[in-house]
C-alpha positions as CSV (number, residue, x, y, z in Angstrom):
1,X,-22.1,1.3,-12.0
2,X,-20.3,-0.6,-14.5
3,X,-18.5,-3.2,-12.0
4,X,-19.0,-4.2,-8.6
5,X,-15.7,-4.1,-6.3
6,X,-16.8,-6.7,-3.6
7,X,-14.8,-6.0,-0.4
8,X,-12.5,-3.4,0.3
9,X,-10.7,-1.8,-2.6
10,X,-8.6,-4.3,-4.6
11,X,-5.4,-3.9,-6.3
12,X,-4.9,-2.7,-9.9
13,X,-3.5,-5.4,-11.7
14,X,-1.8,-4.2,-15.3
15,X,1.8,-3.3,-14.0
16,X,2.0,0.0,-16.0
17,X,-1.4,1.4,-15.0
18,X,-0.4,0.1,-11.5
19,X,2.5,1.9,-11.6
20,X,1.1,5.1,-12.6
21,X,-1.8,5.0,-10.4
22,X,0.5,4.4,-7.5
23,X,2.4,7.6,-8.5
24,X,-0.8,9.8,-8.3
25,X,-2.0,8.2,-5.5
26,X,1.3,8.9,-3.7
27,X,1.1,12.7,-5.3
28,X,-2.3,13.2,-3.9
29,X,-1.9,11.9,-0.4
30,X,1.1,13.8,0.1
31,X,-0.9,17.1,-1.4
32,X,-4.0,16.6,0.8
33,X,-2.1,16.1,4.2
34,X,-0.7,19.8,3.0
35,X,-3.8,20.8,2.4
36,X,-5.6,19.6,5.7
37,X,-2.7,21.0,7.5
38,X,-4.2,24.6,5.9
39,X,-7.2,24.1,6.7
40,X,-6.8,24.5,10.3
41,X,-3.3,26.5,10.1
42,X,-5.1,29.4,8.0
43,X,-8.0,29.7,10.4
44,X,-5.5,29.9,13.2
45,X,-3.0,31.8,11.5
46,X,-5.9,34.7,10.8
47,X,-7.2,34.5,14.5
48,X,-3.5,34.3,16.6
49,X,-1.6,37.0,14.7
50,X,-3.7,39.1,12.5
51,X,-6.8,39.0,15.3
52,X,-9.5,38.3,12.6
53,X,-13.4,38.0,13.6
54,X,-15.4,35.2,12.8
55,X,-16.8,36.5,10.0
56,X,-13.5,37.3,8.5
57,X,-12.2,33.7,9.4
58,X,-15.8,32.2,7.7
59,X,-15.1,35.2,4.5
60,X,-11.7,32.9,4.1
61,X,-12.9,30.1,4.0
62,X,-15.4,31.6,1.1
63,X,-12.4,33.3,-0.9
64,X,-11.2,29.6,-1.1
65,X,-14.9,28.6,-3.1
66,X,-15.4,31.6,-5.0
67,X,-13.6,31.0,-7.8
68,X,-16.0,28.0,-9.0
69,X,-18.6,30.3,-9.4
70,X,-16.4,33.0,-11.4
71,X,-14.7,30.4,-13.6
72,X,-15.9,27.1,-12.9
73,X,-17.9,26.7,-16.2
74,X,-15.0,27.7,-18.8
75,X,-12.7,25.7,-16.6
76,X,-14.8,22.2,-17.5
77,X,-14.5,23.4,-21.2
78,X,-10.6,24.6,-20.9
79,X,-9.9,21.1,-19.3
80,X,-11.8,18.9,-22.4
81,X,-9.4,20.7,-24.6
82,X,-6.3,20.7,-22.5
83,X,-4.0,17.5,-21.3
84,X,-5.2,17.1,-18.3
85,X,-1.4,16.0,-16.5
86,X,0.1,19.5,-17.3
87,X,-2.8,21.3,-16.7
88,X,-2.4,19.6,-13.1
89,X,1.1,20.1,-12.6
90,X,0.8,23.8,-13.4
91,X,-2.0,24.1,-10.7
92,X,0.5,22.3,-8.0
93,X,3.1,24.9,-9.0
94,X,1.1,27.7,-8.4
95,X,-0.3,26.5,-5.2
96,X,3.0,26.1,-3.9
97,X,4.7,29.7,-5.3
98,X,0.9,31.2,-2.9
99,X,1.2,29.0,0.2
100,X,5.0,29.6,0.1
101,X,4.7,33.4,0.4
102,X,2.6,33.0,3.7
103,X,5.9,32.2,5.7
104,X,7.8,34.7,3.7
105,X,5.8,37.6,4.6
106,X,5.0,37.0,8.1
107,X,9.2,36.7,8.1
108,X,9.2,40.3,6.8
109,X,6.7,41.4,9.0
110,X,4.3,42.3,5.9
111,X,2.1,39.8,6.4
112,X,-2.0,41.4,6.6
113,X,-5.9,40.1,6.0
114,X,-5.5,41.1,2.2
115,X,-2.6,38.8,1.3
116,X,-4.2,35.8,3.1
117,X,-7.7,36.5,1.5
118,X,-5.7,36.5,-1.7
119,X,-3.6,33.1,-0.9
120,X,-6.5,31.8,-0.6
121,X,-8.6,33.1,-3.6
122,X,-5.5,32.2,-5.9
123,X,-5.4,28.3,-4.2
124,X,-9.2,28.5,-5.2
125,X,-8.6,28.5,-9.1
126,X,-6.2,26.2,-9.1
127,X,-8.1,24.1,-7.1
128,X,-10.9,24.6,-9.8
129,X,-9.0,23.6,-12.6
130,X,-6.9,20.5,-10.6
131,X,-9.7,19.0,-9.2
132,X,-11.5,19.3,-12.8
133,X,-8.5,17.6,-14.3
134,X,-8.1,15.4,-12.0
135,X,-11.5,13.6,-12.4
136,X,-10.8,13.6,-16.2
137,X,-7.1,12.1,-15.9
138,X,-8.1,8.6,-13.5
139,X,-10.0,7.4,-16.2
140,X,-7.0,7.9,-18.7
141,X,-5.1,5.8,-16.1
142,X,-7.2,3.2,-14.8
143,X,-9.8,0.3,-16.9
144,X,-14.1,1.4,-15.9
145,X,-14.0,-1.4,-13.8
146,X,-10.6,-0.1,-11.7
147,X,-12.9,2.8,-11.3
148,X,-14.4,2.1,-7.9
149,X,-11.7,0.7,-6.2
150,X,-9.0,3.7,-7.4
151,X,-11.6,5.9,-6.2
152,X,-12.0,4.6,-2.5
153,X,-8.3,3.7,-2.7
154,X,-7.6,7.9,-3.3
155,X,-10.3,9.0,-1.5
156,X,-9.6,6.8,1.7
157,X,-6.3,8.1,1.6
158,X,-7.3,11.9,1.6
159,X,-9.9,10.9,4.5
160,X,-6.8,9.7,6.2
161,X,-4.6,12.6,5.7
162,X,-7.5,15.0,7.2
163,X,-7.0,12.7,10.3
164,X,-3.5,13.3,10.4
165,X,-3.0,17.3,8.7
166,X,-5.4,18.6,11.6
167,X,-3.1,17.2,14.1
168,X,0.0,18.4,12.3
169,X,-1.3,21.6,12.0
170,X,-2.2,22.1,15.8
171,X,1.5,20.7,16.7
172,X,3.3,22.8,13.9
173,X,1.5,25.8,15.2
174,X,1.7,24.7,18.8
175,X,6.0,25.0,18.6
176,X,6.8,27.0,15.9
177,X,3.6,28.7,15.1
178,X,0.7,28.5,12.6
179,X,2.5,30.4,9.7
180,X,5.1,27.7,9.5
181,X,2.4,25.0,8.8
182,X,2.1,26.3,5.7
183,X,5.7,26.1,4.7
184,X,4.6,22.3,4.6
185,X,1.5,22.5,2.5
186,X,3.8,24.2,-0.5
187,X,6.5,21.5,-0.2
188,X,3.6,19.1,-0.6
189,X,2.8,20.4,-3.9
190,X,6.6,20.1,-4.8
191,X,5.6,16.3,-4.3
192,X,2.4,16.3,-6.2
193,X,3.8,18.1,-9.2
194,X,7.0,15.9,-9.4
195,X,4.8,12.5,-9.3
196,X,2.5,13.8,-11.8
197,X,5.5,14.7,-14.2
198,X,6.9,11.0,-13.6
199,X,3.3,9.5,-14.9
200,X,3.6,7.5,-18.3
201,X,0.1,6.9,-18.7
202,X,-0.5,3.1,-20.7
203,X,-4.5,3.6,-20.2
204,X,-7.3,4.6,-23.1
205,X,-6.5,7.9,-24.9
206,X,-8.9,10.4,-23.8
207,X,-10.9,12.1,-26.9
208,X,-10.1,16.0,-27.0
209,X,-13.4,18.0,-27.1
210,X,-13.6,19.7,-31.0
211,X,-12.4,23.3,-31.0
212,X,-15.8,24.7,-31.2
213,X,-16.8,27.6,-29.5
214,X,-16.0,28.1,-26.2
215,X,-20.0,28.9,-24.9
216,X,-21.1,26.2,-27.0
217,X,-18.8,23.4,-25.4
218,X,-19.7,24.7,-22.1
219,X,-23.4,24.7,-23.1
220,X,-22.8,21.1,-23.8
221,X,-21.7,20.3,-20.8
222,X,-25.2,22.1,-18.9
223,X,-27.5,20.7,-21.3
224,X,-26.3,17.0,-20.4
225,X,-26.6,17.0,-16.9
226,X,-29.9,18.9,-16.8
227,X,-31.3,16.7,-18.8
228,X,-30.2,13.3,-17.0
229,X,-32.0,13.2,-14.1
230,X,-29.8,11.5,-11.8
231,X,-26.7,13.8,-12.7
232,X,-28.8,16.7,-12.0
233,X,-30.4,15.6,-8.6
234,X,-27.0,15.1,-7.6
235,X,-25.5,18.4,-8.6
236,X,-28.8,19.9,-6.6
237,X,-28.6,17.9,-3.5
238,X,-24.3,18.6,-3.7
239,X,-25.4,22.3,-3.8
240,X,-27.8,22.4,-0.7
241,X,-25.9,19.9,1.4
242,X,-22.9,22.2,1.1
243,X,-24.3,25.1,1.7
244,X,-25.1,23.8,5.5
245,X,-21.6,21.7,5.6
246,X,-19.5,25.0,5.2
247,X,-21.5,26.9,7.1
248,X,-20.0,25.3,10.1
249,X,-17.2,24.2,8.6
250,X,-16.2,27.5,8.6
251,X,-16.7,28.6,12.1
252,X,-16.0,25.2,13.3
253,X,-12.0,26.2,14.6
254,X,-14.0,29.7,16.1
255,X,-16.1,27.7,18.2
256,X,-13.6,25.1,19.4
257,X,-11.0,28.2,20.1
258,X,-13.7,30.8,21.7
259,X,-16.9,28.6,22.6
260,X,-15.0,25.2,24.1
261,X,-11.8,26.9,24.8
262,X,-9.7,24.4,23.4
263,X,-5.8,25.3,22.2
264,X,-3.7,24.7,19.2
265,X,-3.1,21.6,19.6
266,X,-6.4,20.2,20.8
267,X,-8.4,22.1,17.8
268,X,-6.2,19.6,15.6
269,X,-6.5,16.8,17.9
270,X,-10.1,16.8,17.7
271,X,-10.7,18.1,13.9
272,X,-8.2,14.9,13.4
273,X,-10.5,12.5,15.0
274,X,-13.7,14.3,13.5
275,X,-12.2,13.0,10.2
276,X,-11.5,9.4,10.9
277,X,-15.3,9.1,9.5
278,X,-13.6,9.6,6.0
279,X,-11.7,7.1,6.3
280,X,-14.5,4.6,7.4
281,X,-17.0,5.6,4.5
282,X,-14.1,5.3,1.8
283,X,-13.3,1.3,2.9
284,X,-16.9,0.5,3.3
285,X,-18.1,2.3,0.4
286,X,-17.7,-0.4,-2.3
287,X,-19.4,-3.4,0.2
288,X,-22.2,-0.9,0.9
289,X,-22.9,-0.3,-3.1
290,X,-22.8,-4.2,-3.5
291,X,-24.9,-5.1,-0.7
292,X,-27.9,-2.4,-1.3
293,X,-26.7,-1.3,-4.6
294,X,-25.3,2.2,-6.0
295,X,-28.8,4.2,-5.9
296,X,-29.7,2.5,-2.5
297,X,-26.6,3.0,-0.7
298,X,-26.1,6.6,-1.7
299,X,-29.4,7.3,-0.2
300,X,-28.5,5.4,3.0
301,X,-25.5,7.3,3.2
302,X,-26.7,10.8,3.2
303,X,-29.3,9.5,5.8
304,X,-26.5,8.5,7.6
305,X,-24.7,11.5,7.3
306,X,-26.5,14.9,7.6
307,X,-28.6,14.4,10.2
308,X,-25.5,13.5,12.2
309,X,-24.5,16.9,12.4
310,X,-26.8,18.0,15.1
311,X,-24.4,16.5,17.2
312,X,-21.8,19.5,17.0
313,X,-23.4,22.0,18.7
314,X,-24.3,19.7,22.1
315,X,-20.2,19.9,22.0
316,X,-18.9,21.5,25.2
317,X,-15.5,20.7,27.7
318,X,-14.2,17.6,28.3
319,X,-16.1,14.4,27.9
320,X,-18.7,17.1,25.5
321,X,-16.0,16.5,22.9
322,X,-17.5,13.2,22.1
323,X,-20.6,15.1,20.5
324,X,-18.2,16.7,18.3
325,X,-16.2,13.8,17.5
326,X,-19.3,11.7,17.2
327,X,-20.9,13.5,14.4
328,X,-17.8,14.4,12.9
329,X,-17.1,10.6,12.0
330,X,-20.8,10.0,11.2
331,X,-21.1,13.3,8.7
332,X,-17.8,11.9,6.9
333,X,-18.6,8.4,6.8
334,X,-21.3,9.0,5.0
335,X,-20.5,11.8,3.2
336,X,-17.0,9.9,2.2
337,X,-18.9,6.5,1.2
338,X,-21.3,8.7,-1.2
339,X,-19.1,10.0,-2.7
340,X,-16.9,7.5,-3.2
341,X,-19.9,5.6,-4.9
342,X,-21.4,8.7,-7.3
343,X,-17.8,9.3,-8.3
344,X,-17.1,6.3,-9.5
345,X,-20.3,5.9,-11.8
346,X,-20.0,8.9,-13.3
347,X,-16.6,8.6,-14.7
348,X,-17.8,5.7,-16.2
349,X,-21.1,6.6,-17.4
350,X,-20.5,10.0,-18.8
351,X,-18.9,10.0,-21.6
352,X,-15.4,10.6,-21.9
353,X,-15.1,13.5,-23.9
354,X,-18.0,15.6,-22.2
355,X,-16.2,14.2,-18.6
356,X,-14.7,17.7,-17.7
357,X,-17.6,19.9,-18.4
358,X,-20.3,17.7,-17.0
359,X,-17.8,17.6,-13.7
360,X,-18.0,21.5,-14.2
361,X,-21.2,21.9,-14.0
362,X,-22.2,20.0,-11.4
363,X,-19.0,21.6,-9.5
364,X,-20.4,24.7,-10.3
365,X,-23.7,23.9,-8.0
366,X,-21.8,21.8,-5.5
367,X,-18.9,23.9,-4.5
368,X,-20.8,27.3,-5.9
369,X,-22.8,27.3,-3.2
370,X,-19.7,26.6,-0.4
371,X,-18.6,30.5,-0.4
372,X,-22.3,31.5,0.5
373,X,-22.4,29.0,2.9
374,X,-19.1,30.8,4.3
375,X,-20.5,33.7,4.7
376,X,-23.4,32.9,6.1
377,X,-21.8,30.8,8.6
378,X,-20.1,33.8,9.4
379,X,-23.1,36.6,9.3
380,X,-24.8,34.2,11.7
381,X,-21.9,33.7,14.0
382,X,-22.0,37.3,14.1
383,X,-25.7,38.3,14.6
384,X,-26.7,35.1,17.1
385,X,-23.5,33.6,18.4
386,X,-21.3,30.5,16.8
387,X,-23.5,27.9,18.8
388,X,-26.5,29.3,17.6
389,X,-25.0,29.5,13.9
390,X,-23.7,25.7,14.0
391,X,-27.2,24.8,14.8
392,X,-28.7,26.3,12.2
393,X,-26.3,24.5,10.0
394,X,-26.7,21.4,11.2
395,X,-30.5,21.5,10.8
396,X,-30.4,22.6,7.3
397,X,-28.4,19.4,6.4
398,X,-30.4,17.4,8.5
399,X,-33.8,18.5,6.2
400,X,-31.6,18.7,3.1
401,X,-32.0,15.0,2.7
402,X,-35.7,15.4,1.5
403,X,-34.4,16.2,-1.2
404,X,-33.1,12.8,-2.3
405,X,-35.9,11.2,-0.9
406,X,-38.2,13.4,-3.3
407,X,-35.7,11.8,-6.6
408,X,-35.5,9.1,-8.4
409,X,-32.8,7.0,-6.0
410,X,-35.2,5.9,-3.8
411,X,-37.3,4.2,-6.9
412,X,-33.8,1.9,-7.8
413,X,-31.4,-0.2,-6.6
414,X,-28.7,0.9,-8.8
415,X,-27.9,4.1,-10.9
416,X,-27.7,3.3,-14.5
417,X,-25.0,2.0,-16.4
418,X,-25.1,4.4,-19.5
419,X,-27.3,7.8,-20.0
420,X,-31.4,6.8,-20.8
C-alpha cells in the first residue's frame, strides 16, 4: 500500500474532500442498513407468506448475484467511460422504484415467487454497476493516502449497519410484517441518491477511458489482472471463498427458522450479533496491515476467518447460539479486515483509468461464483438436509485457504506499491 494508517481510521483533513466524503459516507450507511434489513426480510418474506422451500429461498439469494456474471464485464468498461456519481445515483433510483413495489403488491394482494425473484434480479444490476462506480468514485474524492482510512471508515460503518438491519428486520417483520421492511430499504435509497447528488467533488479528476471498442476496453481490463499476480490470486481465492460463504449464507435464515426454531425476531437478533465481526475487522484492519504488513495480514485474516465457519452448524437452542454467533463474528472479522486492506491497495495501485474494469473483472470471479454457491446451498439443503449443507460449506472455506498459502502473500510482507 501506498500509506500506512497507524491506529484506527483517522479523519480526512482537506475541508472540501471532508465534506464530500462525509456525504457518501452518510449515503452509504443509510443504504446498507436498507439493504441488511433485506437481507433477512426477503428470506422471511418468501418463507411466511408465499411458503417458499429452501431451495427457492437459496435460488433468491442467487437471482441477487447473477447479474455479475451476465453483465459484470461491460459494466467495468461502461463505468471507465461514464461519471461515476450519476451512474450511482441512477442505480439508487432504480433500487428504490423495485424494493418499493414489494409493499405495493403484497397491498394488492398480487404479490407471487416471480415478482420477488425479479426484485431481486433487477437490485442485482444495479448493484453491479453501483458497487463498480463506487470503487472508481472514492478515489475521485479522497488523496491515495486517505485511501485506507475512508475505506475502514465506510466499510466499518456497513459492518455496523448489518448489526443493526438484521435486528430491524426481525422487529419490522415481527409487528407489522416482513413485507413492510422493505418499504424501508427503498426510502434508504431516497437517502443515498440525494447525498450523492449534494457531492461537489474537489479531489483529482479521474481520466475517462478512450472511446475504443467496447471488447477491447474490457479486454484491457482481463489482461491486467491476469497478468499481475497478486490481483489475480485475489480475484481466484474471492471466487472460491464465495462460493462456500453463500452457500450458507443462503440457507442460513432456513436453518435458524426450521432447524433451531428460532422466530422473527430472534433470526435478526442473532444474524445482528453474527455481524458485529464486521465491525471488529474494519477498526482493526489498518493496525493489523501496519503491524504484519498488507500481504501478511491479509493472509492472517483469511486464516482467521474461513475456518471459523465450522462453528455454524454445532448451532442448536439456547446456549448452542453461541456457535453461531461465535463464528459469525470470527468469519466477518476477518473477512471485513481483508477486505478493508486489499481494497485499499488496489485503488491506489491500479491505475486510475483501468480502475473500473480491473474491479470488473475480479467482481466477475468474486461475486460470479455467489449465484452457484446459492444454488448449491440450496440443492444440498434439499438432497441432505440444511445442517448437512452448512457443513459442507463451512469445510470448503475452511480448505479454501490453501489457496493463498500456495501464492505469493505468504513470500512478502507487503503487497506492492505499483504493478512489477
Amino acid at each position: 500500500m501506498t500509506a500506512a494508517v497507524h491506529g484506527g481510521p483517522q479523519p480526512v483533513r482537506d475541508a472540501g474532500r471532508a465534506r464530500d466524503f462525509r456525504l457518501m459516507w452518510v449515503g452509504q450507511a443509510t443504504s446498507n442498513l436498507g439493504t441488511s434489513v433485506t437481507s433477512v426480510a426477503l428470506p422471511l418474506v418468501a418463507i411466511t407468506l408465499l411458503d417458499a422451500t429452501a431451495f427457492q429461498v437459496a435460488a433468491l439469494s442467487a437471482a441477487t448475484w447473477v447479474p455479475w456474471l451476465l453483465i459484470g464485464l461491460p459494466a467495468g468498461a461502461w463505468v471507465d467511460r461514464l461519471p461515476p456519481r450519476a451512474l450511482m445515483v441512477c442505480c439508487d433510483v432504480v433500487s428504490l422504484v423495485l424494493y418499493l413495489s414489494v409493499p405495493l403488491a403484497a397491498a394488492a394482494g398480487v404479490l407471487s415467487l416471480a415478482h420477488l425473484f425479479a426484485v431481486a434480479f433487477g437490485a442485482g444490476v444495479a448493484g453491479v454497476f453501483f458497487k463498480t462506480a463506487y470503487q472508481v468514485f472514492l478515489p475521485c474524492l479522497l488523496r491515495p493516502a486517505d485511501l485506507p482510512a475512508g475505506n475502514a471508515r465506510l466499510q466499518g460503518t456497513e459492518a455496523i449497519t448489518q448489526i443493526g438491519g438484521p435486528g430491524l428486520a426481525g422487529l419490522i417483520a415481527g409487528v407489522l410484517g416482513a413485507v413492510w421492511a422493505l418499504l424501508f430499504d427503498a426510502a434508504t435509497f431516497l437517502v443515498s441518491a440525494l447525498c450523492l447528488v449534494t457531492i461537489r467533488p474537489t479531489g483529482r479528476r479521474r481520466r475517462v477511458a478512450a472511446r475504443a471498442p467496447l471488447r477491447r476496453q474490457v479486454a484491457d481490463g482481463i489482461r491486467f489482472v491476469g497478468r499481475d499476480p497478486f490481483l489475480r490470486l485475489f480475484a481466484w481465492y474471492g471466487a472460491v471463498s464465495n462460493l462456500g460463504l453463500v452457500a450458507y449464507q443462503s440457507i442460513l435464515v432456513v436453518f435458524l427458522v426450521h432447524d433451531v426454531g428460532l422466530g422473527p425476531a430472534a433470526v435478526g437478533a442473532v444474524v445482528a450479533t453474527m455481524s458485529l465481526g464486521g465491525a471488529i475487522g474494519a477498526f482493526v484492519a489498518p493496525m493489523v496491515g501496519r503491524r504484519f504488513g498488507t500481504a501478511r495480514a491479509t493472509l492472517v485474516c483469511q486464516l482467521v476467518a474461513m475456518p471459523s465457519a465450522l462453528l455454524i452448524p454445532l448451532t442448536g437452542p439456547g446456549p448452542g447460539l453461541t456457535a453461531a454467533v461465535a463464528g459469525g463474528v470470527l468469519i466477518g472479522t476477518g473477512v471485513v479486515a481483508g477486505n478493508v486492506i486489499k481494497g485499499s491497495w488496489r485503488q491506489a495501485y491500479t491505475p486510475h483509468h483501468l480502475l473500473g474494469r480491473v474491479v470488473a473483472s475480479m467482481h466477475l470471479l468474486n461475486f460470479g461464483t455467489m449465484p452457484l454457491g446459492a444454488l448449491i446451498g440450496g440443492a444440498l439443503a434439499t438432497w441432505l438436509g440444511v445442517r448437512a449443507a452448512i457443513w459442507c460449506a463451512a469445510t470448503w472455506l475452511a480448505l479454501s485457504c490453501l489457496l493463498l498459502l500456495a501464492g505469493p502473500l505468504r513470500r512478502h510482507r507487503d503487497l506492492p506499491d505499483r504493478p512489477g
